[in-house]
C-alpha positions as CSV (number, residue, x, y, z in Angstrom):
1,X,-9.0,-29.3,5.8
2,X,-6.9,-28.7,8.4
3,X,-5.8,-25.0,10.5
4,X,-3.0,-24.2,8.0
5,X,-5.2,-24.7,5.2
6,X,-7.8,-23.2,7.0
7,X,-6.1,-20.0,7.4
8,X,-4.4,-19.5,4.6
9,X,-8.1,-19.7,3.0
10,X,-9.2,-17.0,5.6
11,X,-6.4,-14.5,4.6
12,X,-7.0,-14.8,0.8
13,X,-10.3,-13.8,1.5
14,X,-9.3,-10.7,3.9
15,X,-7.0,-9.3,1.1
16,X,-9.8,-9.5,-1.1
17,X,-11.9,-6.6,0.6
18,X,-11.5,-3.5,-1.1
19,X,-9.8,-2.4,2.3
20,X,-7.5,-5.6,2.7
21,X,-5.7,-6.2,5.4
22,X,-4.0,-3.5,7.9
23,X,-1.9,-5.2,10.9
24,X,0.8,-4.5,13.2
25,X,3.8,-7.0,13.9
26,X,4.4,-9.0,16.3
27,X,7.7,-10.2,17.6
28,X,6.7,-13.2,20.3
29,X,3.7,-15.2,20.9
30,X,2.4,-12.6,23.7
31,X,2.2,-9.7,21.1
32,X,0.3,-11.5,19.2
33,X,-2.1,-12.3,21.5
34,X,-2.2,-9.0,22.4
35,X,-3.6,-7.9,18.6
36,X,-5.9,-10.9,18.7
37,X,-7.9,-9.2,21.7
38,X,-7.7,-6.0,20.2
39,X,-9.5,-7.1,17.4
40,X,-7.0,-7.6,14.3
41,X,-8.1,-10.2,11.9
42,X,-4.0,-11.0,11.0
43,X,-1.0,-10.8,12.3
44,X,2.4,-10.3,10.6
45,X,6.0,-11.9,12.0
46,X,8.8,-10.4,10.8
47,X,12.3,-10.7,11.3
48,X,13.5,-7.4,12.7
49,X,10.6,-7.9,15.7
50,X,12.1,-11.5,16.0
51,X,15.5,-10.4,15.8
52,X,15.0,-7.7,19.0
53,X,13.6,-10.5,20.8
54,X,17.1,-12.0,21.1
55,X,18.5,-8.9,21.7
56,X,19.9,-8.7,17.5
57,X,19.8,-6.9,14.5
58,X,18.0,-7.5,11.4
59,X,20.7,-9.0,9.8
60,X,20.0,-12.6,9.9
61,X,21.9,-13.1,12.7
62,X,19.3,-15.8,14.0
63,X,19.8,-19.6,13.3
64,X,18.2,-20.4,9.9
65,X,15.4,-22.2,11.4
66,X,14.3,-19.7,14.0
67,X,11.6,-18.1,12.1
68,X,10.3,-21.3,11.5
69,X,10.5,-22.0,15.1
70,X,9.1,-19.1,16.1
71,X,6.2,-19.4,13.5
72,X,5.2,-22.4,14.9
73,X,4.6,-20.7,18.4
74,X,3.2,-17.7,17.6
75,X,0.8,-19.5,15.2
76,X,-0.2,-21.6,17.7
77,X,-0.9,-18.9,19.9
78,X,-3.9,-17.1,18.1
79,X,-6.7,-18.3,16.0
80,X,-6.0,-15.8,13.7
81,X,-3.8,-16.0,10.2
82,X,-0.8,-15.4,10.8
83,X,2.0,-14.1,7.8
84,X,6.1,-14.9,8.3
85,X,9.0,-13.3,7.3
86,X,11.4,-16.2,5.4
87,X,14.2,-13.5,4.3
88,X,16.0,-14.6,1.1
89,X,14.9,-18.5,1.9
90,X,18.4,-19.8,2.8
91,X,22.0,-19.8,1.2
92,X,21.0,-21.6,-1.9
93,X,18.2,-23.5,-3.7
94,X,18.4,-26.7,-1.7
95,X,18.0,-24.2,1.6
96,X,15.0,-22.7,0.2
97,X,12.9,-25.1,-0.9
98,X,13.7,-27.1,2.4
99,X,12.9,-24.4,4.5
100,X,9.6,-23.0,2.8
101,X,8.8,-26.6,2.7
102,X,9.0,-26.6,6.9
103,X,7.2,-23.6,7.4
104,X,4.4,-24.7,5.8
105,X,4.3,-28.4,6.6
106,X,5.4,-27.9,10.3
107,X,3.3,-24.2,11.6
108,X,-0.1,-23.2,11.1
109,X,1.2,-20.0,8.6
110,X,-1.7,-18.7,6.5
111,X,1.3,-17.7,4.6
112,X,4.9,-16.8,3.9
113,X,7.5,-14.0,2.1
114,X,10.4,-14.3,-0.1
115,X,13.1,-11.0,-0.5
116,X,15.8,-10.4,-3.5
117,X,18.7,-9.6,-0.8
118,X,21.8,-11.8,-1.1
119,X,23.6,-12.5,1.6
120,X,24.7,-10.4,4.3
121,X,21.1,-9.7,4.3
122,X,19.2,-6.5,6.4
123,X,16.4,-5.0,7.5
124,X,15.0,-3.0,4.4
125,X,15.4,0.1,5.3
126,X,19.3,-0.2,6.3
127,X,21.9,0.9,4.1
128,X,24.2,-2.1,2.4
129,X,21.8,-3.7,1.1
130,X,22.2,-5.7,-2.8
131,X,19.5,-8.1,-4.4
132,X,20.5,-11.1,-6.6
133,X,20.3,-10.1,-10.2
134,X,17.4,-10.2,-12.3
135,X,18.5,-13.7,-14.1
136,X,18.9,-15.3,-10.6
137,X,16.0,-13.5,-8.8
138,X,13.4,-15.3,-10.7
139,X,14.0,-19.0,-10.8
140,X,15.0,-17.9,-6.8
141,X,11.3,-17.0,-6.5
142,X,10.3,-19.2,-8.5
143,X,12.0,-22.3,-6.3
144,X,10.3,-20.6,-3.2
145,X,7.0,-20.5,-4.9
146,X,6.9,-24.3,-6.0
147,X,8.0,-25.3,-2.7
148,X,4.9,-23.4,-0.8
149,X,2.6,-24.8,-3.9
150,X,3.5,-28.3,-3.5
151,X,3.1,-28.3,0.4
152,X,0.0,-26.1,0.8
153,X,-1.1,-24.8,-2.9
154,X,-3.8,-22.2,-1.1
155,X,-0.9,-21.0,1.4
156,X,-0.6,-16.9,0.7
157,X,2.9,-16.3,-0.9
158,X,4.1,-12.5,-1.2
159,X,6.9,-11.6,-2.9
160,X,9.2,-8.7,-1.9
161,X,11.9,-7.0,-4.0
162,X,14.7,-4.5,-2.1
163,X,15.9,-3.5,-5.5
164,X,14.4,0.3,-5.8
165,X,17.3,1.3,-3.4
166,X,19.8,-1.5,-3.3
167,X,23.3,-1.5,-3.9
168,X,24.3,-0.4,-8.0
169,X,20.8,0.5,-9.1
170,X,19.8,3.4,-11.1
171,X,18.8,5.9,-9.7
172,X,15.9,8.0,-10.8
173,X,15.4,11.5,-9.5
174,X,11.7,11.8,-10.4
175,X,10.6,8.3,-8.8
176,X,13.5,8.3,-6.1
177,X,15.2,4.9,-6.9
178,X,14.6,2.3,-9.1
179,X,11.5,2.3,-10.7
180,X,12.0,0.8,-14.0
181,X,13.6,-2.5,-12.4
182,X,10.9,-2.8,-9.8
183,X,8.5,-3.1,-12.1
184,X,10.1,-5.4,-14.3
185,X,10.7,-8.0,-10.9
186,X,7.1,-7.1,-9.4
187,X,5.3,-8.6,-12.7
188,X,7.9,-11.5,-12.9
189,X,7.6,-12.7,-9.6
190,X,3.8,-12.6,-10.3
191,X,4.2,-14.5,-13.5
192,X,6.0,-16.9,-10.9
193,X,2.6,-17.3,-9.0
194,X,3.2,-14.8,-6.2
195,X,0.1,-14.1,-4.5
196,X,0.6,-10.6,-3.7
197,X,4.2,-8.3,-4.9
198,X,5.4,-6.2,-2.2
199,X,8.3,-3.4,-3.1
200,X,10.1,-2.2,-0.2
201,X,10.7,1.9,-0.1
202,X,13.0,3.5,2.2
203,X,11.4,6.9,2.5
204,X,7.9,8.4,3.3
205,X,8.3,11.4,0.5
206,X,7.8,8.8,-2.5
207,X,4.2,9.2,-3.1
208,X,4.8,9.6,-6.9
209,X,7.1,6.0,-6.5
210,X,4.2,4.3,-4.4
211,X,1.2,5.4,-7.0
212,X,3.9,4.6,-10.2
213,X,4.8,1.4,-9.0
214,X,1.4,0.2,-8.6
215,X,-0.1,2.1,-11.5
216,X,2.9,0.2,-13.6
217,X,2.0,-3.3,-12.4
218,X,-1.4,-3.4,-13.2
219,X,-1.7,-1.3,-16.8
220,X,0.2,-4.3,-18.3
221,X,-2.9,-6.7,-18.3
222,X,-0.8,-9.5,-17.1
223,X,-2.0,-9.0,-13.4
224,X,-4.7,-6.2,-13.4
225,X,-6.2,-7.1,-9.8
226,X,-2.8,-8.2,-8.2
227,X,-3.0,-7.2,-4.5
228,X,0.2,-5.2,-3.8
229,X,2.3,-4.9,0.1
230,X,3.5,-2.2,1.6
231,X,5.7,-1.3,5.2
232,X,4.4,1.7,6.4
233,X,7.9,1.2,7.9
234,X,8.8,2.8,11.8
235,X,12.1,3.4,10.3
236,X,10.8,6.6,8.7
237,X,9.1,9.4,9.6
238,X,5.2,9.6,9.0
239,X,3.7,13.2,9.2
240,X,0.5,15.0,8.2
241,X,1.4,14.7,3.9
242,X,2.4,11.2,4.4
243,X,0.0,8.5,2.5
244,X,-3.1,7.1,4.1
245,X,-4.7,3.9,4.0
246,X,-7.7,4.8,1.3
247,X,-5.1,5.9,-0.8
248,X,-3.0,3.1,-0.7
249,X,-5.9,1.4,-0.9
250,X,-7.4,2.8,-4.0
251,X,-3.7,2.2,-6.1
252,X,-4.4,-1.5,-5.1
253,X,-2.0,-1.8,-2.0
254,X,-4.3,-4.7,0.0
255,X,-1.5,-5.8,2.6
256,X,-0.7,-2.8,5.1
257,X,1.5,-3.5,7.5
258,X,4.1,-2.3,10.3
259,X,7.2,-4.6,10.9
260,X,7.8,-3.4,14.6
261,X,5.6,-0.1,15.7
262,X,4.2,-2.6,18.4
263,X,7.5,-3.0,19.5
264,X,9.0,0.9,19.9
265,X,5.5,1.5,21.9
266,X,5.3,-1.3,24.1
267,X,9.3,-0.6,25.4
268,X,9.6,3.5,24.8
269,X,6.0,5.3,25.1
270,X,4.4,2.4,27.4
271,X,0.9,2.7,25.2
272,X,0.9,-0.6,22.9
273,X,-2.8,-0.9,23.9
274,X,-3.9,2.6,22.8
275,X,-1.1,2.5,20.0
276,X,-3.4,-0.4,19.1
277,X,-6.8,1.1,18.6
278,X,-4.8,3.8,16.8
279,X,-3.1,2.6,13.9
280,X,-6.2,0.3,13.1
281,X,-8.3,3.5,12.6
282,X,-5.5,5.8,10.9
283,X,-1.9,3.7,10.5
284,X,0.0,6.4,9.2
285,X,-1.0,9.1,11.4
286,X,-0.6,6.7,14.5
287,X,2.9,6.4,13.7
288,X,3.2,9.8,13.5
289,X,2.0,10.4,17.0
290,X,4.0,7.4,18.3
291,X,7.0,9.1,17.0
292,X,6.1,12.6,18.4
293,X,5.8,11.0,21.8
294,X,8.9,9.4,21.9
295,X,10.9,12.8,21.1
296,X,9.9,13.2,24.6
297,X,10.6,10.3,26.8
298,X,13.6,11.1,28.9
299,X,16.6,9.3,27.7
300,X,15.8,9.3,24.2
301,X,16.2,13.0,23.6
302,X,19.6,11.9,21.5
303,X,18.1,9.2,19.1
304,X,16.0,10.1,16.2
305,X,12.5,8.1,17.0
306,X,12.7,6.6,13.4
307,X,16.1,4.9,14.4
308,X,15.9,4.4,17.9
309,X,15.6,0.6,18.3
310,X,18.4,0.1,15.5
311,X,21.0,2.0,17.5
312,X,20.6,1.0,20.4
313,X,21.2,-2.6,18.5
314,X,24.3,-1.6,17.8
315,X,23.8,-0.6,14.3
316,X,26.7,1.7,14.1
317,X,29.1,-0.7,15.8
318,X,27.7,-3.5,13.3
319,X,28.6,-1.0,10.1
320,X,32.1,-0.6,11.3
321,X,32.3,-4.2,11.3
322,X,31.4,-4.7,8.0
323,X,33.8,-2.0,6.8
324,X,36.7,-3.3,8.2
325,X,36.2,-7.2,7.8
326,X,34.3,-7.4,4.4
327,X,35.8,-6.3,1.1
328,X,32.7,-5.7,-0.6
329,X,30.9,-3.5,2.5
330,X,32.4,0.0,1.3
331,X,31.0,-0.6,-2.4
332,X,27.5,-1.6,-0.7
333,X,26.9,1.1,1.7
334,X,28.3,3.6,-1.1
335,X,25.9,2.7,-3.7
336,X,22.7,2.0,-1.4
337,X,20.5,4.2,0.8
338,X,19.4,3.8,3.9
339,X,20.1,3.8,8.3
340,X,23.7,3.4,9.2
């Protein structure tokens, strides 16, 4: 067996702890050596982290292969398993499969994670987002999933939908977004053979959403023990009534993770080693407190510390943009939530 195989093995059997996994992200090979010596058993590489590193957004503005470039460094880099951001896989079927087949034949990934965004894709937790419809979603997944299985069949593949909040969907007041069609992708892309479903919400007051969702996808009896993802996202605000980590734990969350808190501490509060220690022991809260800190850093004052690193990407220059060159923008930022 070889490392890839090796640590995909070792990251199955980390999500399986009734505690999971709990990791920070890491945007260059020096970050993540960084979380190796402070102890963290996996590492997640994401694209918005990899996208600051060239000085972009997170709008898959890199070359198609960079995270696949970039994998192969970073994984290099650390003994530890190491999970990577693969977007929407590529402009169509032939992309995807090719793509998912390099990632795992050519870096030493434990594993890899599919999104529902169409092209122009984003970050998450910016507004103008849309997903691919339900009847193209699936065998989308599904071409992402065979690719990884034929390759390296123990390789860790999670699955994430963006459709609680994207573009056109319902809208429920109680849950905050789109419950109902969350669901309904979440157990389909399991059916597909995803390893772990991950649903991507934009705000921190959607405790009834995060329990609903995951009560929802296990009831069924299709996937009772299905480990589920979730961002505890530095794009919102965590505070003293956000979740924690036993109770995301307990409603069968196993993959915690923050795309790029590592990032905002290492270049605004100057702590990334203390930051560290502290979102291993309490995530939420350690966000929190990064956040509080950087409301007082001089020459920040003007930026909300949920947002910071997205302006000063250009964000607002990058929405104007799309409003005046793309016909479709001002229906997608109307009928979506999110950062502008």
């Amino acid at each position: 067996m070889n490392i890839g195989h090796e640590r995909s093995e070792r990251l199955r059997e980390l999500i399986a702890r009734p505690r999971g996994v709990c990791t920070l992200g890491a945007r260059d090979a020096w970050a993540a050596t960084l979380l190796q010596i402070k102890g963290y058993s996996s590492i997640y590489l994401g694209g918005y982290g990899a996208a600051t590193a060239r000085g972009q957004r997170d709008q898959k503005i890199y070359p198609s292969d960079y995270m696949i470039s970039l994998a192969r460094v970073v994984a290099r880099a650390v003994d530890v398993p190491v999970m990577v951001d693969m977007d929407e896989g590529g402009a169509g079927v032939h992309d995807t499969r090719e793509n998912f087949e390099l990632a795992l034949e050519t870096t030493r990934a434990a594993g890899v994670h599919w999104e529902d965004q169409i092209l122009p894709k984003r970050c998450g937790q910016l507004m103008g987002k849309a997903v691919f419809d339900f009847e193209m979603a699936v065998p989308r997944m599904r071409c992402a999933i065979d690719a990884v299985r034929e390759v390296r069949k123990e390789a860790v593949f999670m699955a994430r939908t963006d459709a609680f909040v994207a573009a056109g969907h319902h809208h429920d007041e109680k849950a905050g977004g789109d419950i109902d069609e969350v669901v309904k992708r979440g157990l389909a892309y399991a059916d597909a053979g995803a390893d772990i479903v991950w649903c991507e919400f934009p705000r921190t007051d959607l405790r009834h959403a995060f329990e609903t969702f995951a009560e929802e996808m296990h009831k069924t009896g299709r996937h009772p023990q299905l480990p589920l993802g979730f961002n505890i996202s530095p794009s919102n605000l965590w505070g003293a009534t956000s979740v924690t980590r036993d109770e995301l734990n307990q409603w069968g969350y196993r993959y915690l993770f923050c795309t790029y808190g590592l990032l905002l501490a290492e270049a605004f509060s100057g702590g990334a080693w203390s930051f560290a220690d502290d979102f291993r022991s309490n995530p939420t809260f350690a966000l929190a407190g990064l956040q509080e800190r950087l409301r007082h850093v001089s020459g920040l004052e003007k930026y909300e510390p949920n947002n910071i690193v997205n302006k000063l990407l250009g964000i607002t220059e990058a929405t104007a943009l799309e409003l005046r060159y793309d016909p479709s923008a001002e229906a997608r930022f109307a009928t979506s939530e999110g950062h502008r």
